[in-house]
C-alpha positions as CSV (number, residue, x, y, z in Angstrom):
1,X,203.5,72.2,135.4
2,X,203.5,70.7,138.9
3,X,207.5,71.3,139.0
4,X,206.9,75.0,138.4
5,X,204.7,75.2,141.3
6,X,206.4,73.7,143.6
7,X,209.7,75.6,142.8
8,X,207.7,79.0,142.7
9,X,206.2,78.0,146.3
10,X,209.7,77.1,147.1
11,X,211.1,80.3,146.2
12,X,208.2,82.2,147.0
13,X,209.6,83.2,150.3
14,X,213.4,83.4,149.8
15,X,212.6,86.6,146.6
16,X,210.2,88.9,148.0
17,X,209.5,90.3,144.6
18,X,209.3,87.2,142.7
19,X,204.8,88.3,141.9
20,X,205.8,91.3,140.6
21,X,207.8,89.8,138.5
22,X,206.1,87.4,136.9
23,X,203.3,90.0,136.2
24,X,205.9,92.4,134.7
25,X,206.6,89.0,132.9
26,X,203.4,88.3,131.4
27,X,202.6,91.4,130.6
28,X,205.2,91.5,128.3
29,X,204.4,88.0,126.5
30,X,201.3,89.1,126.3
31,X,202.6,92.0,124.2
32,X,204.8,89.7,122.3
33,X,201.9,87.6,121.3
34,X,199.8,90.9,120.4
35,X,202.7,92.2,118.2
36,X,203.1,88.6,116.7
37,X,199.7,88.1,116.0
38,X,198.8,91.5,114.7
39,X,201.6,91.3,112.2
40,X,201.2,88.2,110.7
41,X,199.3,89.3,107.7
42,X,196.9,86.0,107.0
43,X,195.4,86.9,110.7
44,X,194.4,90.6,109.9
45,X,193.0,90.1,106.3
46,X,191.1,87.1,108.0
47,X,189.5,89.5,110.9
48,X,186.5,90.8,108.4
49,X,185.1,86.9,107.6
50,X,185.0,86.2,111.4
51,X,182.2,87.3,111.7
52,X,179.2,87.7,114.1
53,X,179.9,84.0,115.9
54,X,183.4,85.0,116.6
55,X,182.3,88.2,118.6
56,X,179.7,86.3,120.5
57,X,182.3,83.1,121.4
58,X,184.9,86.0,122.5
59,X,182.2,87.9,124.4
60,X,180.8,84.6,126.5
61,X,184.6,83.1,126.7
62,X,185.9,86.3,128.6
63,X,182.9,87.1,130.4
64,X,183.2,83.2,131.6
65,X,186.4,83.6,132.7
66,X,185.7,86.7,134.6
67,X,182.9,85.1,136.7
68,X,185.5,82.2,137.4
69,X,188.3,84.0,138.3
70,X,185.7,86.3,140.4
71,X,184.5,83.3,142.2
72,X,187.7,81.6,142.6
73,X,188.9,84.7,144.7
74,X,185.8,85.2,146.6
75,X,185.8,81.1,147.5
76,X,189.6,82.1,148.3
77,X,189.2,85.0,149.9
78,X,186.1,83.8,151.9
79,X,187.9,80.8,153.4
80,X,190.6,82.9,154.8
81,X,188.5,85.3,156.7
82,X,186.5,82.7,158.4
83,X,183.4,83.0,156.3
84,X,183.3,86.7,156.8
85,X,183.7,89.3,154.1
């Protein structure tokens, strides 16, 4: 992992395009894992007896990640504009 990030802060400058890419990028394994797991037949039959604790674990894991992610870019954020937003 620390090998990727140095070479994609390496490169970073030298492909101007390089973040576009690697959203174009994930966006499309994330379709690849959508396709993969909504075909594989055990997975959908199973859907119905996940039941009500599923839901809520999904509901709290995303909306944890969100408030995360949203404070990790205002901590970000804030730091590069000198504390003013």
């Amino acid at each position: 992992m620390l090998a990727g990030i140095l070479t994609g802060y390496s490169i970073k400058k030298k492909i101007p395009f390089i973040s576009k890419a690697i959203t174009v990028l994930i966006w499309v394994l994330l379709y690849i894992l959508g396709t993969e797991v909504g075909s594989n037949k055990q997975i959908t039959e199973g859907i119905a007896n996940l039941g009500l604790d599923a839901a809520i674990i999904t509901v709290f894991a995303v909306t944890g990640s969100c408030i995360a992610a949203w404070a990790l870019w205002y901590a970000l954020y804030k730091s590069k504009k000198g504390g003013k937003i």
